[in-house]
C-alpha positions in Angstrom: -14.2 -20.4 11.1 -11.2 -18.1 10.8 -11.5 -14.7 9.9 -9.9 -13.3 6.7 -7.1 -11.4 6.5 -6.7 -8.4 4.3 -3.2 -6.8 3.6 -3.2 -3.3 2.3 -0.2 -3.2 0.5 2.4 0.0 1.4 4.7 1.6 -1.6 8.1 0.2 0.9 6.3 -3.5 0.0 5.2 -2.9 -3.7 8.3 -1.3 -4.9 9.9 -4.6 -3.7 7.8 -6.6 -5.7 8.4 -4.2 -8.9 12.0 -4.5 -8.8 12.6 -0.7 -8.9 15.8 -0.3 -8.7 17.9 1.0 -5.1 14.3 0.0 -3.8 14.5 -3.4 -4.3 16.8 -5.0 -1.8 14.7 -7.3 0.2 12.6 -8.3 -3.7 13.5 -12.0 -3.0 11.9 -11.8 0.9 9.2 -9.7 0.2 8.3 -12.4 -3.1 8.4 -15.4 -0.8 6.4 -13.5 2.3 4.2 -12.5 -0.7 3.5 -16.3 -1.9 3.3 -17.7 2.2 0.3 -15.2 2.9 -1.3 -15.9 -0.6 -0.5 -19.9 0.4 -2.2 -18.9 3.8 -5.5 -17.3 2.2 -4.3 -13.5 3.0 -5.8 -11.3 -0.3 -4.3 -8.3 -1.2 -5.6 -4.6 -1.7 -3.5 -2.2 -3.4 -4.6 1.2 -2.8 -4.5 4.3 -4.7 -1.6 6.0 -2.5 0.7 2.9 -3.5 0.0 3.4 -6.9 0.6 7.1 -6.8 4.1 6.5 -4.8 5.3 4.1 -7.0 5.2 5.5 -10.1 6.7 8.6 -8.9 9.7 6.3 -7.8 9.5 4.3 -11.4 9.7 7.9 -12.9 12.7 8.6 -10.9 14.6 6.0 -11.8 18.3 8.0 -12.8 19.3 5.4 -15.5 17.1 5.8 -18.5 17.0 1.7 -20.0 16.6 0.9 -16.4 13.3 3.5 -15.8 11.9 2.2 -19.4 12.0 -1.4 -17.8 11.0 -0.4 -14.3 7.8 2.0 -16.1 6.9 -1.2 -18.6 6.6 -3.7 -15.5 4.8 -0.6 -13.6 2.0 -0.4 -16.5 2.0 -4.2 -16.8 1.0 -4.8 -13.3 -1.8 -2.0 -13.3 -3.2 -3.7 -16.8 -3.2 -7.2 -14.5 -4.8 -5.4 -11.8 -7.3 -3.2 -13.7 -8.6 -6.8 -15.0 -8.4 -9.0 -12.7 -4.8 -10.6 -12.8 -2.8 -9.4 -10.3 -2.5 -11.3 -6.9 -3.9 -7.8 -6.1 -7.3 -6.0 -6.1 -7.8 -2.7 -6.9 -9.3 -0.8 -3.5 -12.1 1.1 -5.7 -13.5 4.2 -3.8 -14.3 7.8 -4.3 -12.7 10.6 -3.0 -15.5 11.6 -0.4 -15.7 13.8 1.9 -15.7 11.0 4.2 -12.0 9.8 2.9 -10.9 13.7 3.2 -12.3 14.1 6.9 -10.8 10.1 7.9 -7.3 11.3 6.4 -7.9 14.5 7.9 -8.2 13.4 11.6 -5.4 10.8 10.5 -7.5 7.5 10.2 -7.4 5.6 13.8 -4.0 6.7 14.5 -5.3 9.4 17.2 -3.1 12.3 15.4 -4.5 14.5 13.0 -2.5 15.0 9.6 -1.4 18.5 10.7 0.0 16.6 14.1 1.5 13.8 12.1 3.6 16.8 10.4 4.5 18.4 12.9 5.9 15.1 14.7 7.4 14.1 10.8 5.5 10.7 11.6 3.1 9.9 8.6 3.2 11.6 4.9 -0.2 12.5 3.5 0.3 9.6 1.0 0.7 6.9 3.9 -2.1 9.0 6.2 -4.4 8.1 2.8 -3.6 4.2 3.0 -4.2 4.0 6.7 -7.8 6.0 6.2 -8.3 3.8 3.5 -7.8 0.5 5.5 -9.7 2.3 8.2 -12.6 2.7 5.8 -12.5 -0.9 4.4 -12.2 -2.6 7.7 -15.2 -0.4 8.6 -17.6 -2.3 6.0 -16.1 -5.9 7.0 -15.4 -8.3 9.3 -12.1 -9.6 8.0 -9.0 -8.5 9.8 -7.4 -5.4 7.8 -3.4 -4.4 8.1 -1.0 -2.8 6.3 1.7 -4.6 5.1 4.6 -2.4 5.3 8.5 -2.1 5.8 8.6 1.5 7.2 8.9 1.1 10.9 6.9 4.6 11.4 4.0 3.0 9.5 4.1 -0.2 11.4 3.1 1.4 14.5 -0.4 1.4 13.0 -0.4 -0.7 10.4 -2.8 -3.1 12.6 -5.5 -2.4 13.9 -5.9 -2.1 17.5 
């Protein structure tokens, strides 16, 4: 029996899917990559840094009809998720001090945040969803990535 995949879904992904605009170049790939993995049995966890991310880029959308649009899809797809209707679920966890002291040392990437700024490799926000794939994969046996278009984030957006 094969294991399941997980895919943590990044904000360079989810804005894709969103259609916010001068983020949404590759929308049409990411859709149809989006419907192959759900075709293939991959689920989806959308974590708390996407959600965060994204609506700071829905917010700064310049063109006010345009940021309207872009926020009204945003809430819909929260709604869907919050009950049950997204392709998506919801990663629910706590801010513990376990999450602070896995984002702290920088999840399994073997760099601590303060390295990872120091190197300008990860943000705090992508540092959370790595810790929080970390912590997931920790309390299953599916296989957990990131799905992700950031090259910098790809480097450990498997698990090794």
């Amino acid at each position: 029996m094969a294991r399941q995949v997980v895919d943590f879904l990044d904000t360079s992904v989810f804005v894709e899917i969103l259609d916010v605009p001068f983020m949404n170049d590759h929308r049409a790939e990411i859709v149809a990559e989006m419907q192959d993995r759900l075709s293939q049995g991959v689920r989806f966890v959308l974590p708390t840094a996407t959600i965060v991310e994204t609506g700071n880029h829905v917010f700064q959308v310049k063109a006010g009809t345009a940021r309207g649009r872009c926020a009204q899809i945003f809430q819909r797809m929260l709604e869907k998720t919050a009950s049950g209707e997204a392709p998506w679920v919801l990663h629910e966890r706590q801010w513990s001090g376990e999450f602070l002291a896995a984002l702290s040392a920088g999840g399994r990437t073997g760099m601590s945040l303060a390295e990872h700024a120091v190197r300008q490799q990860l943000g705090t926000g992508d540092l959370s969803i790595v810790a929080e794939r970390d912590l997931y994969a920790s309390r299953t046996q599916a296989t957990v990535r990131i799905w992700t278009r950031e090259a910098t984030m790809d480097t450990w957006a498997t698990l090794g």
